[in-house]
C-alpha positions in Angstrom: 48.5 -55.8 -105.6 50.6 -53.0 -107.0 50.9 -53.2 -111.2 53.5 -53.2 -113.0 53.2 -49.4 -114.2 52.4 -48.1 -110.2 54.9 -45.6 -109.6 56.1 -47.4 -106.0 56.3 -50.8 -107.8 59.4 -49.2 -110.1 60.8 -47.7 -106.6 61.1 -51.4 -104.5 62.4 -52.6 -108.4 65.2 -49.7 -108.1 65.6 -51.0 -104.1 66.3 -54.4 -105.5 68.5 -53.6 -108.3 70.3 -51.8 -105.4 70.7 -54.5 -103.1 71.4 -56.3 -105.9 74.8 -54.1 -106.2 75.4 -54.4 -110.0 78.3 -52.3 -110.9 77.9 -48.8 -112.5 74.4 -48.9 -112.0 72.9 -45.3 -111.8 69.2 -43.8 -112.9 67.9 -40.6 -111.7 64.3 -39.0 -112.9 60.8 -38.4 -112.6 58.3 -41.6 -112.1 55.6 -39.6 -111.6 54.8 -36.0 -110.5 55.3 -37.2 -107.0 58.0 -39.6 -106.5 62.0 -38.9 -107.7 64.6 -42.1 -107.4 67.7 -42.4 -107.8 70.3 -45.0 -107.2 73.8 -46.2 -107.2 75.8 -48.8 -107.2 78.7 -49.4 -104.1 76.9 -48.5 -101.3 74.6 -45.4 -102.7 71.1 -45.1 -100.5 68.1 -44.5 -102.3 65.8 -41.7 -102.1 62.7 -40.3 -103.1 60.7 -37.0 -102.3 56.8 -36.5 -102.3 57.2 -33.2 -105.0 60.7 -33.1 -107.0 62.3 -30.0 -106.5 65.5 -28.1 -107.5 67.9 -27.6 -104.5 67.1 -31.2 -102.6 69.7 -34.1 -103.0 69.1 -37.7 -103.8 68.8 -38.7 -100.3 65.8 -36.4 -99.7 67.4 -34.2 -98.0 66.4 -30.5 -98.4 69.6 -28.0 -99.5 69.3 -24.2 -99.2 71.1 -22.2 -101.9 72.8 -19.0 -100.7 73.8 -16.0 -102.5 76.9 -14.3 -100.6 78.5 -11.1 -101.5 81.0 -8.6 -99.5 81.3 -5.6 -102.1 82.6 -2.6 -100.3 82.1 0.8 -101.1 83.6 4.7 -100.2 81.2 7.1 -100.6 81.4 10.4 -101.1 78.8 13.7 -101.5 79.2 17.0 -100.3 76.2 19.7 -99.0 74.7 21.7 -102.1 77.2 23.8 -103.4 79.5 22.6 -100.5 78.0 25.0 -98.4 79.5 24.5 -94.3 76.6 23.0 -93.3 78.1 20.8 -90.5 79.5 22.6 -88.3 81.1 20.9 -85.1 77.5 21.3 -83.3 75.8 19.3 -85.2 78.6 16.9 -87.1 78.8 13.8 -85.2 74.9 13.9 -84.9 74.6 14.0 -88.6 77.2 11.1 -89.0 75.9 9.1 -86.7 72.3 9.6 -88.2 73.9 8.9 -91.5 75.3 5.3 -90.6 71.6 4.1 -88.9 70.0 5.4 -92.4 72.8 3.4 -94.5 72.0 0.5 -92.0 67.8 0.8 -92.2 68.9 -0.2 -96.0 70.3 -3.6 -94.7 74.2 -2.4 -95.5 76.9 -2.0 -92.8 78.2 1.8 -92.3 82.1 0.9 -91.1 82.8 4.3 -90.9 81.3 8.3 -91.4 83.6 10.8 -91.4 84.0 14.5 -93.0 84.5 17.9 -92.5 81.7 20.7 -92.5 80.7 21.1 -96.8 81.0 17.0 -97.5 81.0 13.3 -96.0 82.5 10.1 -96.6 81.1 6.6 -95.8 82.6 3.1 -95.5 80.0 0.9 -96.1 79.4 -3.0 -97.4 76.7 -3.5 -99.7 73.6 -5.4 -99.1 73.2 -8.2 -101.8 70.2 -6.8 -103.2 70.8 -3.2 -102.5 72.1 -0.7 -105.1 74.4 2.1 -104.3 71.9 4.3 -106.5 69.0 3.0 -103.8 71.0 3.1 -100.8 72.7 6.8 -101.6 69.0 8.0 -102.3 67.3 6.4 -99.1 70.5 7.9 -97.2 70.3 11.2 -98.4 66.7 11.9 -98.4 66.3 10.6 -94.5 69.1 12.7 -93.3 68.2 15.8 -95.1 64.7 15.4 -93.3 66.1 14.5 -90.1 68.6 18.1 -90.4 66.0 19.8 -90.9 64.6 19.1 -87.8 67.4 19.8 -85.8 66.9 24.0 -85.8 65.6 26.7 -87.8 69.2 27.5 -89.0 68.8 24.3 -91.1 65.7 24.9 -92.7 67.4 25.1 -96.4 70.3 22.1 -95.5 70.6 20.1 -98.9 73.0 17.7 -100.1 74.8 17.6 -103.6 72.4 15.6 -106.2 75.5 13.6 -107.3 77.8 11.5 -105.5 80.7 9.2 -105.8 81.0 5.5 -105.3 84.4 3.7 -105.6 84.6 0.2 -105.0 87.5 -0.8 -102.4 89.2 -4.3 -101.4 88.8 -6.0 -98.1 92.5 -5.5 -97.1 91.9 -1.7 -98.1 88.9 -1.5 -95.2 91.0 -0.3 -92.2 93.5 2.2 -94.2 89.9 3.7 -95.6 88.6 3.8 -91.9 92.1 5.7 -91.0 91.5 8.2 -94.0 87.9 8.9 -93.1 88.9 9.5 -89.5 91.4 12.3 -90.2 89.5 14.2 -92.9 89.4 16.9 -90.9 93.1 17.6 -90.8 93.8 16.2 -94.0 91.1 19.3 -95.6 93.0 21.7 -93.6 95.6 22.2 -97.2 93.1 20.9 -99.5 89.7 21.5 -100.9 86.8 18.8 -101.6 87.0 19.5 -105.2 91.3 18.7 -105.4 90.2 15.7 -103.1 87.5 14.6 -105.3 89.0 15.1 -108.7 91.9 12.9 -107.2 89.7 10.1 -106.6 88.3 10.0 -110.1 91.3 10.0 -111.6 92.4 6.9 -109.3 90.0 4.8 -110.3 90.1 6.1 -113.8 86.3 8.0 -114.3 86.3 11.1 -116.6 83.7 13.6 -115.9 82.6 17.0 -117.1 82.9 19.3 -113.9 80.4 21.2 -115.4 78.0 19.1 -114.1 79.8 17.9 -111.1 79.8 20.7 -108.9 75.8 21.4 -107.6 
C-alpha cells in the first residue's frame, strides 16, 4: 500500500481534488525530486514530469525557447591605404569570396559591392556572432585567399579598421541599390568624402588621424 507521505499518493489526492472540481483550486510544485503536479479547477488536466525542468508546461509537455534576432548591418573597409587593389579582373571574384566568408560565420551576405580601394557589405547578423568576430574572420580569409590569386597580390591588405552601421529592414533594398552602383556613384567622390558622410549620419565622431591606414 502506498503511505500517506509517498510522492504518487499526493498525485491520485491532487486527481481527486480535480475530479472533484472545487472552484479556484490551483497548486503547483515539487513533491519530490522526480514528480511535478499541478492542477486546476474548470476543466484543467493534470500533469507530472519524471525530472522538473524549466521550459516544460503543466501538461508535460516539453517547450523549446528560442532566441530570434534580425539585426542588419552595412559594412564598410577599404584596402590598406586604399590602394586599387581590385581591379575589374579580379573584383567580382573577391566579392563573391567575401559573401561565402561572411556566410562560413553563420550571417547572410545580401549584397557585396565596391569599387577597386574599398568594399561594402549587406549582411544580417548571426545571433551569437559579433560584427568585431565576423569583420575579423572575413578579412583575414579573404586576404589569404587574394593572395593566392597571382603574384601581383602578394602584399594585398585590407584597412585594420572598418565601419559598421546598423540599418532597418525597410532600408535593406535601397542599401542593396546603393551598393550596386558604387562604382558610378565613386566616379565624383572619394571613399574618404563617402565615409566621413556616413559617420556623421549616424552621429560617430572620430579622429581621422587614426582612421585612414
Amino acid at each position: 500500500a502506498l503511505g500517506p507521505e509517498d510522492p504518487t499518493s499526493r498525485v491520485l489526492k491532487e486527481r481527486r481534488i480535480f475530479r472533484d472540481r472545487r472552484p479556484r483550486l490551483f497548486r503547483c510544485g515539487v513533491l519530490s525530486e522526480r514528480i511535478v503536479f499541478a492542477s486546476y479547477s474548470q476543466g484543467c488536466t493534470l500533469g507530472w514530469y519524471a525530472t522538473p525542468r524549466w521550459g516544460m508546461n503543466i501538461t508535460g509537455d516539453l517547450t523549446m525557447p528560442q532566441s530570434l534576432s534580425n539585426i542588419l548591418i552595412h559594412l564598410i573597409w577599404s584596402t590598406r591605404d586604399r590602394h586599387p587593389w581590385l581591379e575589374p579582373c579580379i573584383r567580382d571574384k573577391t566579392h563573391a569570396f567575401l559573401a561565402g566568408a561572411v556566410r562560413q560565420c553563420d550571417c547572410e551576405a545580401y549584397q557585396v559591392g565596391g569599387p577597386a580601394d574599398h568594399v561594402h557589405l549587406a549582411v544580417r547578423l548571426a545571433r551569437t556572432t559579433s560584427v568585431a568576430d565576423l569583420v575579423k574572420e572575413t578579412k583575414a580569409a579573404s586576404s589569404k585567399w587574394l593572395k593566392t590569386q597571382g603574384p601581383q597580390f602578394n602584399r594585398f591588405s585590407w584597412q585594420l579598421g572598418y565601419g559598421a552601421f546598423s540599418i532597418g529592414i525597410s532600408q535593406k533594398e535601397s542599401l542593396i541599390v546603393y551598393i550596386n552602383n558604387q562604382e558610378e556613384h565613386h566616379r565624383t567622390r572619394s571613399f574618404q568624402d563617402e565615409y566621413r558622410d556616413f559617420l556623421k549620419k549616424y552621429g560617430i565622431a572620430c579622429d581621422e588621424r587614426y582612421v585612414w591606414d
